[in-house]
mmCIF file of the N, C-alpha and C atoms, coordinates in Angstrom:
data_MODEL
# 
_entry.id   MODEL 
# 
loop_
_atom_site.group_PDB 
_atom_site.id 
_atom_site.type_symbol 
_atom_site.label_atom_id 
_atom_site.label_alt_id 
_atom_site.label_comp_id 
_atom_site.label_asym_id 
_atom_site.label_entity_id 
_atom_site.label_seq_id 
_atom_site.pdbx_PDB_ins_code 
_atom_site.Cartn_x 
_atom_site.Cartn_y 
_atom_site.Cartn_z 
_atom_site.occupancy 
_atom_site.B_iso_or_equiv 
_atom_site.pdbx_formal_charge 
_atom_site.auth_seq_id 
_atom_site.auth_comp_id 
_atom_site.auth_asym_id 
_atom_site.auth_atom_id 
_atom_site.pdbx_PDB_model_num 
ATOM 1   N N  . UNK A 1 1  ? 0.833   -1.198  0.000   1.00 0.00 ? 1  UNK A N  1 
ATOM 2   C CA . UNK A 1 1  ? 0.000   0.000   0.000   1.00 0.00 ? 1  UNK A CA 1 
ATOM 3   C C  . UNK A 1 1  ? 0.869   1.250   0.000   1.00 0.00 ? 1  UNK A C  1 
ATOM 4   N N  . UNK A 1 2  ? 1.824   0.873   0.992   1.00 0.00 ? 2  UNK A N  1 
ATOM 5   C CA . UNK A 1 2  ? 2.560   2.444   0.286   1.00 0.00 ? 2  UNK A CA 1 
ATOM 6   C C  . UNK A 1 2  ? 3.339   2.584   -0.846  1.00 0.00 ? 2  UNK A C  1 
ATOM 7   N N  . UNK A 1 3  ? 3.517   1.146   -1.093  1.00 0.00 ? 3  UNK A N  1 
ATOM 8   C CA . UNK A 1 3  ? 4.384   1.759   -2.748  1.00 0.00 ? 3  UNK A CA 1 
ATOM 9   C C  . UNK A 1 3  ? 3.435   2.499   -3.620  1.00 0.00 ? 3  UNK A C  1 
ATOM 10  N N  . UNK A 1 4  ? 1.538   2.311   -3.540  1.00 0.00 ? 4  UNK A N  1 
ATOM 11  C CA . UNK A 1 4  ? 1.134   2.973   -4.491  1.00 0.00 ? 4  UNK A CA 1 
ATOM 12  C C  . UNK A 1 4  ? 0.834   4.557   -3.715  1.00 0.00 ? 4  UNK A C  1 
ATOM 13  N N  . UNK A 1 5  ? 0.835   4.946   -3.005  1.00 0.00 ? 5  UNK A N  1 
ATOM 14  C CA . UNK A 1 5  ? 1.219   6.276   -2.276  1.00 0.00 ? 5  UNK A CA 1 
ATOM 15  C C  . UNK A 1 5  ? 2.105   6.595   -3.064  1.00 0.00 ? 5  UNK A C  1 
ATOM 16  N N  . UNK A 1 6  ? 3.584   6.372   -3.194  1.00 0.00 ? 6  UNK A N  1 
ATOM 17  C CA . UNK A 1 6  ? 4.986   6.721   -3.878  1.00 0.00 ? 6  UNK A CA 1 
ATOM 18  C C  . UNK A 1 6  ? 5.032   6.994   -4.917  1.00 0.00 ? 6  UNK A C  1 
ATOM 19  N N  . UNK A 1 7  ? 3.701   6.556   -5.824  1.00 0.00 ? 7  UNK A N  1 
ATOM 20  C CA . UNK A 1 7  ? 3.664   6.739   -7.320  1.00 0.00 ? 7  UNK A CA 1 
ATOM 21  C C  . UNK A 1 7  ? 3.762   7.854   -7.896  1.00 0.00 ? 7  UNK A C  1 
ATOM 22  N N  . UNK A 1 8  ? 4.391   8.275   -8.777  1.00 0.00 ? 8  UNK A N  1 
ATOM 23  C CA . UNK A 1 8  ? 4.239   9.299   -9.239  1.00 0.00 ? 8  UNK A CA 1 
ATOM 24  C C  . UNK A 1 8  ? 2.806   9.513   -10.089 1.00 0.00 ? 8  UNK A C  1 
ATOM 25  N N  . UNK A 1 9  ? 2.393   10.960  -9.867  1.00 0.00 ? 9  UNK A N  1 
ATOM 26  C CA . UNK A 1 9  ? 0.691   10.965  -10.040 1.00 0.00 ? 9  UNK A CA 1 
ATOM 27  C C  . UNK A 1 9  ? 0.730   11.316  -11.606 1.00 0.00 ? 9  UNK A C  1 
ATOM 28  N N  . UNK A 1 10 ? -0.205  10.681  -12.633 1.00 0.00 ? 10 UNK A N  1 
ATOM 29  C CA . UNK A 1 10 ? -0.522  10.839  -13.908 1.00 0.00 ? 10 UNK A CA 1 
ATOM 30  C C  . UNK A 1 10 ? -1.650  11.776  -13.819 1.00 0.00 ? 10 UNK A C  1 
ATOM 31  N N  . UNK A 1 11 ? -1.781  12.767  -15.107 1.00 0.00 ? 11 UNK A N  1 
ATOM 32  C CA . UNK A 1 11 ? -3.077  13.543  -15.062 1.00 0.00 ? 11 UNK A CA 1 
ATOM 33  C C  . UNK A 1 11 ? -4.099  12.764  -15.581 1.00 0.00 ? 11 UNK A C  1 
ATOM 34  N N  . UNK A 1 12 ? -5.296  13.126  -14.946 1.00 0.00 ? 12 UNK A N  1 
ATOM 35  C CA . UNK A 1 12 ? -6.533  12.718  -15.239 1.00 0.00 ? 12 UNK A CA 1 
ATOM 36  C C  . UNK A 1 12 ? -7.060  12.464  -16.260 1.00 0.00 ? 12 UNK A C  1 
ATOM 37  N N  . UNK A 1 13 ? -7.685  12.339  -16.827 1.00 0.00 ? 13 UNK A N  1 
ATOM 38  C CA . UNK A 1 13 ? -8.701  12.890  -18.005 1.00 0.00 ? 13 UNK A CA 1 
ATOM 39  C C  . UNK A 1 13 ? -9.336  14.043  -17.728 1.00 0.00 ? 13 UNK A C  1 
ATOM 40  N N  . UNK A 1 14 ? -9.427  14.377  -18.749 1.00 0.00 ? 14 UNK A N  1 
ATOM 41  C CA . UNK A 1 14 ? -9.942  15.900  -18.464 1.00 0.00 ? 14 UNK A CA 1 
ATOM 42  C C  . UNK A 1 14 ? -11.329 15.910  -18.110 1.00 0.00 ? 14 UNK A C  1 
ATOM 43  N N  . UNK A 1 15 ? -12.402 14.596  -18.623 1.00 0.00 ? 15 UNK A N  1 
ATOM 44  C CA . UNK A 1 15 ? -13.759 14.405  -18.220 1.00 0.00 ? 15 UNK A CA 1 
ATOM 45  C C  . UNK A 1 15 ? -13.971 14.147  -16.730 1.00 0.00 ? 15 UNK A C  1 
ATOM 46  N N  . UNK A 1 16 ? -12.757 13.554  -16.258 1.00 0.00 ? 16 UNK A N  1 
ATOM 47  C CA . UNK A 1 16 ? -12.706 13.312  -14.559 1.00 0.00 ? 16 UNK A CA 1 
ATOM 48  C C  . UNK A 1 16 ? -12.803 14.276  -13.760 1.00 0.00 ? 16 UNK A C  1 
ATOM 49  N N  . UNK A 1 17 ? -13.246 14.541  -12.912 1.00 0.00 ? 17 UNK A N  1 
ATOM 50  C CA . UNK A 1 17 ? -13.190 15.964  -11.859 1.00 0.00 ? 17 UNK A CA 1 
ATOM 51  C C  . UNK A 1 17 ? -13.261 15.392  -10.651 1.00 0.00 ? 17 UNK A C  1 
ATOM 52  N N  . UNK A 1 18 ? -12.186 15.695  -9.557  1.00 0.00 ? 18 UNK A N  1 
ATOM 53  C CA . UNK A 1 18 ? -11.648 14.809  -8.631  1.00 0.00 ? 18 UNK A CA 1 
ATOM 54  C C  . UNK A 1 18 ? -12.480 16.030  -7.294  1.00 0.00 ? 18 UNK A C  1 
ATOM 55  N N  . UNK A 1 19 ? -13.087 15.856  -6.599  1.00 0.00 ? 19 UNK A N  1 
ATOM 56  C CA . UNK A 1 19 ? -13.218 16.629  -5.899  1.00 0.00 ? 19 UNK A CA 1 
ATOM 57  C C  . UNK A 1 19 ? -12.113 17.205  -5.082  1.00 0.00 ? 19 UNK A C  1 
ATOM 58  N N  . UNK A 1 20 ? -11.605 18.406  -5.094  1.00 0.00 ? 20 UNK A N  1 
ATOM 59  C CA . UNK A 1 20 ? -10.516 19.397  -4.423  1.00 0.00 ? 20 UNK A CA 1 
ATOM 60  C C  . UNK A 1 20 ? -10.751 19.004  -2.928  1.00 0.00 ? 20 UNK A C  1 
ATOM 61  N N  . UNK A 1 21 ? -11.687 18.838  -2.195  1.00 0.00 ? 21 UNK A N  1 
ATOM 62  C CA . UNK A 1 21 ? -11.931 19.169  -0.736  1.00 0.00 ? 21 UNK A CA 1 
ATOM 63  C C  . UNK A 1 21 ? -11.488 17.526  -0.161  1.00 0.00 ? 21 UNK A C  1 
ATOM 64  N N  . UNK A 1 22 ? -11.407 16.557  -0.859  1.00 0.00 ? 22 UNK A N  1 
ATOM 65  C CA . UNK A 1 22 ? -11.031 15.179  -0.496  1.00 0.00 ? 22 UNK A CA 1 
ATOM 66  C C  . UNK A 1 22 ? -9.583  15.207  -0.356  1.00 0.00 ? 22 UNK A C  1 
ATOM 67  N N  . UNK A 1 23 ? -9.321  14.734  0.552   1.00 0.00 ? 23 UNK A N  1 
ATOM 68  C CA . UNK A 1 23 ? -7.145  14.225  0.361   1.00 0.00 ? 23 UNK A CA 1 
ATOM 69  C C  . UNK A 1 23 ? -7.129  12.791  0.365   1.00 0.00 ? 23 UNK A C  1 
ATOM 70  N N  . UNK A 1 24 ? -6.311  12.396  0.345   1.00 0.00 ? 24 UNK A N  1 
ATOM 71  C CA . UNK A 1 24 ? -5.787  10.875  -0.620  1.00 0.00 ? 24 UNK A CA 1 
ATOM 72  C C  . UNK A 1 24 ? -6.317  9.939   0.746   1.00 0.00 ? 24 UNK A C  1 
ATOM 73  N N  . UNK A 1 25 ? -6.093  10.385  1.832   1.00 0.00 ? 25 UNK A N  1 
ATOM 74  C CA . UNK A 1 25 ? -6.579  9.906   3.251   1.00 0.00 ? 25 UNK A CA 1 
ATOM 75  C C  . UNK A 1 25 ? -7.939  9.522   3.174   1.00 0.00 ? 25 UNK A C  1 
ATOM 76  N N  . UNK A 1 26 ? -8.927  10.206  3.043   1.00 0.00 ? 26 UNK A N  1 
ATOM 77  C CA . UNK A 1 26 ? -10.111 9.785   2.300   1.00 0.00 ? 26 UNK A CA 1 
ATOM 78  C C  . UNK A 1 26 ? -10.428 9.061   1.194   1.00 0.00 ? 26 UNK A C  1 
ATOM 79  N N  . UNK A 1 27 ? -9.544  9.549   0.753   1.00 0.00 ? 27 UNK A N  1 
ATOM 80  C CA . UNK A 1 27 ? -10.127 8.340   -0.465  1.00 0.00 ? 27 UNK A CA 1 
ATOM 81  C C  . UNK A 1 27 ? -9.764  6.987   -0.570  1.00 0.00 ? 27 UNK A C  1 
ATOM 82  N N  . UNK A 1 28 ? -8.941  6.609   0.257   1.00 0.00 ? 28 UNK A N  1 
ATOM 83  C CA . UNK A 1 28 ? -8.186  5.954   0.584   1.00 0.00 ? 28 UNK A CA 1 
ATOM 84  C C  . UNK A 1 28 ? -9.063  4.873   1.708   1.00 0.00 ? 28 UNK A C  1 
ATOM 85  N N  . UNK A 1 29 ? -9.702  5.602   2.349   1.00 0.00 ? 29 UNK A N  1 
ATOM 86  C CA . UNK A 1 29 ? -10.731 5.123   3.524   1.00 0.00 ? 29 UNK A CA 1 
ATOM 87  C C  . UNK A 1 29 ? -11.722 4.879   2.687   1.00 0.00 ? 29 UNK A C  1 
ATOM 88  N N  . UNK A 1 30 ? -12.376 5.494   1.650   1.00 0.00 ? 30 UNK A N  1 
ATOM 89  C CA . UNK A 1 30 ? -13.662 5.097   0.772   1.00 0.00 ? 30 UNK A CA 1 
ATOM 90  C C  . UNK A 1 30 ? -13.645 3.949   -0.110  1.00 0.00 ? 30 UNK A C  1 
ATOM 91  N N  . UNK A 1 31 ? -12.238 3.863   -0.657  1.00 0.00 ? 31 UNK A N  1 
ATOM 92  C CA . UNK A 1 31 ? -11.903 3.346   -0.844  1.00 0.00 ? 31 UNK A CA 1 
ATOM 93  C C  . UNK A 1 31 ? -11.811 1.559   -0.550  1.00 0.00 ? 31 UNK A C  1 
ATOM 94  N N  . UNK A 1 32 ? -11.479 1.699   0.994   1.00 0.00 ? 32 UNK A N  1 
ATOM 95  C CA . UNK A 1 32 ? -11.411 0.711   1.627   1.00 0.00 ? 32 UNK A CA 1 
ATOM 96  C C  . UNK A 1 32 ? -12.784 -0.057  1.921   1.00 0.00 ? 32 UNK A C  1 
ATOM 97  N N  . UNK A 1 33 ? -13.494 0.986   2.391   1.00 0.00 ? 33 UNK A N  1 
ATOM 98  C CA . UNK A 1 33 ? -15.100 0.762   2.605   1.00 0.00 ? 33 UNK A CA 1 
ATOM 99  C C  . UNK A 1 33 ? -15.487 -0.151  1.396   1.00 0.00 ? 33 UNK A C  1 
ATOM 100 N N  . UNK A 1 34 ? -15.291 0.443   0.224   1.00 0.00 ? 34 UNK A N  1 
ATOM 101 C CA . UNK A 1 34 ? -16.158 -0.331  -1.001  1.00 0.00 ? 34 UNK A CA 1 
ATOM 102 C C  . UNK A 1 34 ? -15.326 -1.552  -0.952  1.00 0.00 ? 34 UNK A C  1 
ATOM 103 N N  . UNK A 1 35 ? -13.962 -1.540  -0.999  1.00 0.00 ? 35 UNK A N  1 
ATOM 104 C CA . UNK A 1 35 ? -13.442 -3.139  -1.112  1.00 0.00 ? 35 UNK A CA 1 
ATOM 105 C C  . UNK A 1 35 ? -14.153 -3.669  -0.122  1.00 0.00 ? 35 UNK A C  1 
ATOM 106 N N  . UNK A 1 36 ? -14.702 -3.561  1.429   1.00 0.00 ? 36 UNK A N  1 
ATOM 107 C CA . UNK A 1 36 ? -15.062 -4.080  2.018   1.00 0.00 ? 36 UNK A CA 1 
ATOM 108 C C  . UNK A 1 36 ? -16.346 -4.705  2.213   1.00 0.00 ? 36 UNK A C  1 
ATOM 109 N N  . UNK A 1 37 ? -17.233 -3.540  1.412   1.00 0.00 ? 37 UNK A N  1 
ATOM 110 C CA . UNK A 1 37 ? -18.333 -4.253  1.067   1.00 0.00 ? 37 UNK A CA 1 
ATOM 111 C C  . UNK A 1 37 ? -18.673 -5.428  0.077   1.00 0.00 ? 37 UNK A C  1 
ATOM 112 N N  . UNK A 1 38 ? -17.708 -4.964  -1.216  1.00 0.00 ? 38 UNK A N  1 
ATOM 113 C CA . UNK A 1 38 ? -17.457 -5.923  -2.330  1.00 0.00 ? 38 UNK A CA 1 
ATOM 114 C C  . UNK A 1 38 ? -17.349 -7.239  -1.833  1.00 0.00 ? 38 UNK A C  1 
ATOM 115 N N  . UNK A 1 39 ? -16.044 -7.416  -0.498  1.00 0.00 ? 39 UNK A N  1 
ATOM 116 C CA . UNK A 1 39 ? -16.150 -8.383  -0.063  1.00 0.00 ? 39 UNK A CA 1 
ATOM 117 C C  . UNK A 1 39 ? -17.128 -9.523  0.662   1.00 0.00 ? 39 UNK A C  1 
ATOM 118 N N  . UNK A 1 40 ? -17.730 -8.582  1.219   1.00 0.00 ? 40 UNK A N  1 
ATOM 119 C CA . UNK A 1 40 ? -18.899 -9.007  2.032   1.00 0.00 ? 40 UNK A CA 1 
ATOM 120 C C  . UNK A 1 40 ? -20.148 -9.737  1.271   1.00 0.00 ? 40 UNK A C  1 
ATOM 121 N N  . UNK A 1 41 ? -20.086 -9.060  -0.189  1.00 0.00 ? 41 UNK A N  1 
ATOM 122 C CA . UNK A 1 41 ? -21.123 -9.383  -1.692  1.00 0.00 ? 41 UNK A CA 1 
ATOM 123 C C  . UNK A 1 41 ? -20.755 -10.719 -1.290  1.00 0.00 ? 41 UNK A C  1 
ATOM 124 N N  . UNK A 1 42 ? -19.694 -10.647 -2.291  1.00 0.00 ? 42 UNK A N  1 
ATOM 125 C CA . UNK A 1 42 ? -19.271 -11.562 -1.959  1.00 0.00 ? 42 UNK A CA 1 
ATOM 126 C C  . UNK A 1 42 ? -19.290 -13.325 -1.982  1.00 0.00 ? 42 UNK A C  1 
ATOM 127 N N  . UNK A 1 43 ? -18.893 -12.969 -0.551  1.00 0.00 ? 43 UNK A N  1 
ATOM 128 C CA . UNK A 1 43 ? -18.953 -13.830 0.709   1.00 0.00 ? 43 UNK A CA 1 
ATOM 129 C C  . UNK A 1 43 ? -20.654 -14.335 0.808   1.00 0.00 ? 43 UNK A C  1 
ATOM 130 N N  . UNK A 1 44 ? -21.892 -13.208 0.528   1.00 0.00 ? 44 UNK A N  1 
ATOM 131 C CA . UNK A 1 44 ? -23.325 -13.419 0.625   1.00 0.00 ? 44 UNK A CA 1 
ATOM 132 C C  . UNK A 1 44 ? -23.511 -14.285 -0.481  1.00 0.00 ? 44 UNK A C  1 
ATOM 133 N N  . UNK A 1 45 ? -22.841 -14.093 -1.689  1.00 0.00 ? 45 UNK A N  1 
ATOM 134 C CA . UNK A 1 45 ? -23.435 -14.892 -2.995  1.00 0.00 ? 45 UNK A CA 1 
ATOM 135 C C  . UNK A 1 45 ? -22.643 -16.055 -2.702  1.00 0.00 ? 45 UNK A C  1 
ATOM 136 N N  . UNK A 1 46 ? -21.374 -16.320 -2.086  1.00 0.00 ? 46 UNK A N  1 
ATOM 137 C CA . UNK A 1 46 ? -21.099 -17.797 -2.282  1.00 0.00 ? 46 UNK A CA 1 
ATOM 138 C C  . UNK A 1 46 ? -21.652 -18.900 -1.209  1.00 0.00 ? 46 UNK A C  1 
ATOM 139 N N  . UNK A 1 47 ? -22.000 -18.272 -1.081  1.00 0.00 ? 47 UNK A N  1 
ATOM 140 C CA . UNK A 1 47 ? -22.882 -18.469 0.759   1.00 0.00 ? 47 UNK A CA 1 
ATOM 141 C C  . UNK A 1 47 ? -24.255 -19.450 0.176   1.00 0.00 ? 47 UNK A C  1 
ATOM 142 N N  . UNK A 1 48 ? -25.014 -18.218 -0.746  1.00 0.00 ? 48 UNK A N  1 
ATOM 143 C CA . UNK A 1 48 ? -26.199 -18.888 -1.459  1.00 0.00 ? 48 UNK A CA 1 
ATOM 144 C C  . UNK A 1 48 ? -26.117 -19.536 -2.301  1.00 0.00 ? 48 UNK A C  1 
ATOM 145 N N  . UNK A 1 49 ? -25.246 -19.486 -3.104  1.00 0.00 ? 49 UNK A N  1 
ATOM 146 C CA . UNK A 1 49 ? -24.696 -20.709 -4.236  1.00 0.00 ? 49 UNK A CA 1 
ATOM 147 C C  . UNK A 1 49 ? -24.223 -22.208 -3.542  1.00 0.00 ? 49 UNK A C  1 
ATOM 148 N N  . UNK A 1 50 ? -23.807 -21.797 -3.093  1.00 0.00 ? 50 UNK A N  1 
ATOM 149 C CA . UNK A 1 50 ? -23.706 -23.017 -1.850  1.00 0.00 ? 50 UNK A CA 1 
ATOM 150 C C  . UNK A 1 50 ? -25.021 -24.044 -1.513  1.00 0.00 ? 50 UNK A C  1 
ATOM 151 N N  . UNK A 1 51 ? -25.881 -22.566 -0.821  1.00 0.00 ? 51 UNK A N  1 
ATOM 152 C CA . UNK A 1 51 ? -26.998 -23.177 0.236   1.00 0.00 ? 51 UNK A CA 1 
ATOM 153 C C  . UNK A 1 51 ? -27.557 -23.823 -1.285  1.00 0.00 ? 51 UNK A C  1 
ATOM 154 N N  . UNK A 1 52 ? -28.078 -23.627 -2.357  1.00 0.00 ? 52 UNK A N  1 
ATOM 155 C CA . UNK A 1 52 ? -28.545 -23.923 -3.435  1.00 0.00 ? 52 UNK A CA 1 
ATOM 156 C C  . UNK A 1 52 ? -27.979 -25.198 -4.213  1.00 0.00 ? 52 UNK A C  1 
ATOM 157 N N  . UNK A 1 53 ? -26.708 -25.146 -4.147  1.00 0.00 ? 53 UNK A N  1 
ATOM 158 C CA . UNK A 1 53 ? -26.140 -26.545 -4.678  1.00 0.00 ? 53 UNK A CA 1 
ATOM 159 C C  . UNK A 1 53 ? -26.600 -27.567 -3.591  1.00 0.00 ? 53 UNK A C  1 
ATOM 160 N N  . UNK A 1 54 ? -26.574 -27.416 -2.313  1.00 0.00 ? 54 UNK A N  1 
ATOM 161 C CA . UNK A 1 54 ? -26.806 -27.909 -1.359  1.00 0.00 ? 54 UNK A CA 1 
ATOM 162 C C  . UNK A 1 54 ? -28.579 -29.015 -1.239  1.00 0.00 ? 54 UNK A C  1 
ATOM 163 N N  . UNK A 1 55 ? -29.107 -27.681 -1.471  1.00 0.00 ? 55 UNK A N  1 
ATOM 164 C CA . UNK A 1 55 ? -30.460 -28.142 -1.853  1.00 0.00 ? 55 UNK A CA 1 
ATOM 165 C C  . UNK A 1 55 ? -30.882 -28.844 -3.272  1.00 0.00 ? 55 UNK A C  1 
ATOM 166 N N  . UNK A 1 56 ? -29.876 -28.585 -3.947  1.00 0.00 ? 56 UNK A N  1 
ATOM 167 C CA . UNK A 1 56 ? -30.602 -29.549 -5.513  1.00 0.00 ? 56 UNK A CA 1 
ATOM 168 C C  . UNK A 1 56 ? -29.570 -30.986 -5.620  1.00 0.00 ? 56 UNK A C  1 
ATOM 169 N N  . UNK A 1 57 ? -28.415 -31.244 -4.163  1.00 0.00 ? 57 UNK A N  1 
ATOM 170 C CA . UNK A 1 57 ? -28.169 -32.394 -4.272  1.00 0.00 ? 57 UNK A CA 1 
ATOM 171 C C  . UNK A 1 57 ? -29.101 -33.478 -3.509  1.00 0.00 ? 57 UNK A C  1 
ATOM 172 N N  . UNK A 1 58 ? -29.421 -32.327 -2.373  1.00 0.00 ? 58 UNK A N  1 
ATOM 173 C CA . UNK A 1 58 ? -30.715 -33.396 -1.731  1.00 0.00 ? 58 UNK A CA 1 
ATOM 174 C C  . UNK A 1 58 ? -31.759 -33.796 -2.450  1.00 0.00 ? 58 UNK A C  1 
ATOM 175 N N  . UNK A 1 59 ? -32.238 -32.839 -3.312  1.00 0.00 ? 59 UNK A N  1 
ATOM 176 C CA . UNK A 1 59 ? -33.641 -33.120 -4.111  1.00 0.00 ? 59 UNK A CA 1 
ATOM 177 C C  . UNK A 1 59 ? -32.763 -34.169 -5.280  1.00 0.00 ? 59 UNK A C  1 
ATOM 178 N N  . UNK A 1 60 ? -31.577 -34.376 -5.641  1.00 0.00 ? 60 UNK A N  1 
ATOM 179 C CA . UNK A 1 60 ? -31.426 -35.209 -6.502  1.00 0.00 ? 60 UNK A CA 1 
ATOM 180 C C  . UNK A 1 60 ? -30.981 -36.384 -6.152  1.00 0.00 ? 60 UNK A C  1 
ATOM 181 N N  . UNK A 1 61 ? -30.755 -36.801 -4.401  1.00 0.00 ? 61 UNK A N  1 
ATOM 182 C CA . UNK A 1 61 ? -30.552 -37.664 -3.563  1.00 0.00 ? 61 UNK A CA 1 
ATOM 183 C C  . UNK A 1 61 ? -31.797 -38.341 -3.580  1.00 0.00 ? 61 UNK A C  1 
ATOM 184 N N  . UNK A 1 62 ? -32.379 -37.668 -3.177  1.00 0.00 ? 62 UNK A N  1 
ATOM 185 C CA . UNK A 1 62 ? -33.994 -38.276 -2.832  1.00 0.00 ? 62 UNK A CA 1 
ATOM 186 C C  . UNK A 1 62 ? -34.458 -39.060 -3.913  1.00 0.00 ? 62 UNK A C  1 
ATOM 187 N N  . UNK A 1 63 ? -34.840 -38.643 -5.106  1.00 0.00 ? 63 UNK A N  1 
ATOM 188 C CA . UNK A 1 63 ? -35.329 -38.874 -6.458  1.00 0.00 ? 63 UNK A CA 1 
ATOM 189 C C  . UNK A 1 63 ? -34.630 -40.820 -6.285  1.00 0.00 ? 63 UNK A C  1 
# 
């Protein structure tokens, strides 16, 4: 994580507009938040893919 801190910064696109009032500290934390939720997705969908394989081996046990 800090080597990408160290990076030297490329300009934007010019369509991008970075909000001025944010510092890298924030974004950095928002950042983190969304990986964290992403993770959490996730973790919920393999959870139900699961519970679901789970249930169509019983129903194909039974049969």
């Amino acid at each position: 994580m800090e080597n990408l801190l160290n990076l030297p910064t490329t300009r934007p696109a010019s369509n991008y507009k970075l909000k001025p009032n944010k510092t890298a500290k924030q974004l950095f934390e928002e950042l983190t938040t969304l990986v964290g939720r992403m993770e959490r997705y996730r973790k919920n969908i393999f959870g139900k893919l699961l519970r679901i394989k789970a249930i169509h081996t019983d129903t194909h046990n039974a049969m």
